[in-house]
Steps between C-alpha positions, in 0.01 A plus 500: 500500500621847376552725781578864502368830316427379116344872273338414217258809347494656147721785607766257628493369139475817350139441356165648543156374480512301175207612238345175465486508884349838512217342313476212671123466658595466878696878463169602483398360841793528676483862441144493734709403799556848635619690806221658568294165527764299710450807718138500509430156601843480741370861674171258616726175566735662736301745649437458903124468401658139431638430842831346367286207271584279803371102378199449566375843666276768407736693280643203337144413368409834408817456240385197381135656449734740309665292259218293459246748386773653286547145331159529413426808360796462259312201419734207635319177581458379829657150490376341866158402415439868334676685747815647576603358806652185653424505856631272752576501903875534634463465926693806682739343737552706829781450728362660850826395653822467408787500792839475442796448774852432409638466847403792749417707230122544343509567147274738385281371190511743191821643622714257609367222343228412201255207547525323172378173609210289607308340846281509800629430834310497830835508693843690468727292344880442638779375332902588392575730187757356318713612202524294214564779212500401193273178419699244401549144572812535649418742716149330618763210542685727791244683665211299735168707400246248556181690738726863486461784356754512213680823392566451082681782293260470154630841316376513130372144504198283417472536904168260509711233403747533776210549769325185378886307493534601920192420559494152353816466703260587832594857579228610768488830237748787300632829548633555219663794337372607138677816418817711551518760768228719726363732274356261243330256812399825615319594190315146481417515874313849474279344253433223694415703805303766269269183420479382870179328612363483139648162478617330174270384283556175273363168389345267821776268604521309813706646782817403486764515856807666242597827728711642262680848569708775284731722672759731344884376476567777769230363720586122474910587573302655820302208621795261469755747663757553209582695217277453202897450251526179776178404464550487137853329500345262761226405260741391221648181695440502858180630678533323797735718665230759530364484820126383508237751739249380712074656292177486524226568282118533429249500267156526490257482168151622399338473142182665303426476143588753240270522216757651182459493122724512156334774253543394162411610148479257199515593118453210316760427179400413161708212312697351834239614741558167708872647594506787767738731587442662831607873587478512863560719849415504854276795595533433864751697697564492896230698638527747812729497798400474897516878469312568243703577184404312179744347322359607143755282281481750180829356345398114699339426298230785431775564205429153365182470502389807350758365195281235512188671467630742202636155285179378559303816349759485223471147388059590571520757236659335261249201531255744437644613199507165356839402584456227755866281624495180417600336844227643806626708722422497875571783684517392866555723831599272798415562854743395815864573268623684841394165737674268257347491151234349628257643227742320238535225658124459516437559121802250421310262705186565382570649177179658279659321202735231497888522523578286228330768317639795646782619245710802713453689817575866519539626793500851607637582879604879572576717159439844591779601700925563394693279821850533617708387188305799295492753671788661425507350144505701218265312289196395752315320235572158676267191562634184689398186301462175704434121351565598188727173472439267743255305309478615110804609349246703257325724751833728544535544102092576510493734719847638400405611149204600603699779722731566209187534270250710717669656820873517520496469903854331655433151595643403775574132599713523803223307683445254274604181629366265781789523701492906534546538877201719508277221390267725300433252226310304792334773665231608260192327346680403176674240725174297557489459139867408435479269768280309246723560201323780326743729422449861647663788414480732852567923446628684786623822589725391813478628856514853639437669848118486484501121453229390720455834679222739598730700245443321142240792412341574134723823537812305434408308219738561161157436257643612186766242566243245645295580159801372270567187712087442486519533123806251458303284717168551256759406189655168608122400669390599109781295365469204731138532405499445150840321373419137341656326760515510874828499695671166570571422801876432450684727766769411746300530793209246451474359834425845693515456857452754756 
């Protein structure tokens, strides 16, 4: 897998807009994806009226009532039984106690330490915390953690895989670290505390005893008394000379039922109408905090969805005009992205029409914003392209001449690859797709400050920018739409696992 910055655009090549491409019959449409619309409809979806779009509450279903009477009166099809929406129940998960003590010293929960876990305990729990550090056979071969709590160093890894190895090996539960230094655990734990008492919603499960803890490197060198460079030589080849600490913990669980729904528009194709391509993001954001502030998620992923919305109205009008694609086209807004693509997850499941038949998924996941790399760039006219690879080796040339065709925007690939440390390629919808080897192709515009803060406002959002990479997006959908032949599945990264 390519990594690194890769520009492709007419102007890199010297070219403009070829003539047979200005007359192309899409240029027409794509032009109808404007600023001012994007605005319009993002000015409703990220406006406080909407609470934050939290899943399942009051706000989040007034933005599916959105989307789902706009599917109509652009005159979209309904494809659940006539309507637009796929409901279905997650159950909220509370955790009214959590207690954590690491020896005389009671952690504090969304500070010191994040609950990432599961259980329900009528009595404290007390056992040894142990260091094992990295997860590896030789290591569980030198360090006793059958019934303790077991202290695992899982930076930048497929960390549910090392939880589930201790455990089989009889660890009591995990503290494990997940990422590098304070200020990033701090940044996860204040959204964890901002959703407090809501409790986590997802799919009914039976209650599992798997206390599982993260903690900041800072914060585990802390609990086991030594610097966090010794805790990470130690981990290499001989965890047992850390010193173990005497903890005890507690958990206690409630559940209630969610009621949540997908929105989803459907144009039907002509020729290859049985093959679907699906154009999809989550409307749902992270709601309000204890204090009050909502979390209105313009760029997370308002952004998206309103991209969305305007490819939708694009492809409409041309259907009206007589010029129908020849694969259907459903345009699908998931609920729960934010608690763990559950909305995805749920349509992959339970899909409106069948996998086998489903040809691409384009994802769309935060494109209205400029992030670190870009900010001090000289040309801003950047997208980050995910997927394009991993399963068709065709979907990067698609979508690549499509930009040097129609949009000239930088495309950006430094992310592309399942072994990127930051994981994106498995932490959007697209992934619930790959994971059943249709390939995706994921468009991103990369983190900035406002990332999941009562800060990612409309006022922010670069929408002449996020009106090219909506456009691009309307192109390769139009392409993918209408060539003879579907994309193979013949990429290096077939067997997608999370």
């Amino acid at each position: 897998m390519k990594k690194g910055l890769f520009l492709t655009g007419a102007l890199a090549i010297g070219l403009t807009m070829p003539l047979l491409a200005q007359n192309s019959p899409q240029v027409k449409y794509a032009t109808t994806i404007t600023a001012d619309d994007l605005k319009k409809h993002l000015t409703y979806l990220a406006s406080d009226e909407l609470q934050g779009r939290d899943t399942g509450s009051e706000g989040g279903k007034k933005a599916g009532n959105y989307l789902a009477e706009f599917y109509k009166n652009i005159g979209l099809a309904g494809p659940v039984n006539g309507g637009y929406f796929q409901p279905f129940n997650l159950i909220s998960v509370s955790y009214s106690k959590v207690t954590l003590q690491i020896g005389k010293k009671k952690l504090v929960e969304n500070t010191d330490f994040i609950f990432t876990g599961d259980g329900d305990m009528k009595k404290v729990a007390k056992t040894d915390l142990v260091f094992l550090g990295l997860v590896t056979d030789e290591n569980l071969a030198k360090v006793d953690v059958k019934d303790k709590l077991v202290g695992i160093w899982a930076v930048g890894v497929r960390t549910n895989d090392l939880v589930n190895k201790v455990m089989d090996a009889g660890a009591a539960g995990i503290v494990q670290v997940t990422m590098e230094g304070q200020s990033n655990f701090d940044r996860v734990a204040n959204r964890y505390k901002a959703n407090a008492g809501k409790g986590r919603p997802g799919f009914e499960k039976p209650t599992i005893q798997r206390p599982v803890f993260m903690v900041s490197s800072d914060k585990m060198g802390e609990l086991f008394g030594a610097p966090v460079e010794t805790l990470k030589e130690a981990a290499k080849s001989n965890p047992e000379t850390i010193k173990s600490q005497k903890s005890s913990y507690q958990i206690v669980k409630s559940n209630a039922v969610v009621p949540t729904e997908n929105v989803m528009g459907f144009l039907e194709g002509t020729d290859k109408k049985e093959e679907v391509l699906v154009i999809s993001s989550h409307y749902d954001h992270v709601g309000v905090d204890g204090k009050g502030d909502v979390f209105n998620g313009a760029d997370d992923d308002g952004s998206g969805t309103v991209s969305v919305m305007e490819i939708a109205e694009a492809f409409a009008m041309a259907a009206k005009d007589g010029i129908k694609p020849r694969r259907s086209i459903l345009f699908l807004n998931v609920t729960g992205e934010e608690k763990g693509l559950l909305g995805s997850e749920y349509y992959s499941e339970n899909p409106i029409f069948p996998l086998a038949n489903t040809v691409n998924n384009i994802n769309i996941d935060m494109v209205g914003r400029i992030d670190y790399e870009y900010q001090k760039a000289e040309n801003k006219d950047y997208i980050y392209v995910i997927g394009s690879e991993m399963l068709s080796t065709q979907l990067k040339k698609i979508n690549e001449y499509n930009n040097i065709t129609y949009t000239d925007l930088i495309l950006d690939y430094r992310y592309d690859a399942a072994d990127d440390p930051n994981r994106f390629y498995y932490r959007s919808d697209h992934y619930n797709f790959a994971k059943h080897n249709i390939p995706v192709l994921f468009f991103f515009n990369g983190v900035h400050d406002d990332y999941h803060q009562v800060t990612d406002t409309v006022d922010k959002i670069e929408f002449p920018l996020m009106t090219k990479r909506a456009q691009l997006i309307f192109h390769t959908a139009w392409d993918l739409a209408n060539r003879e032949k579907r994309t193979p599945v013949d990429g290096t990264n077939t067997r997608t696992e999370r």
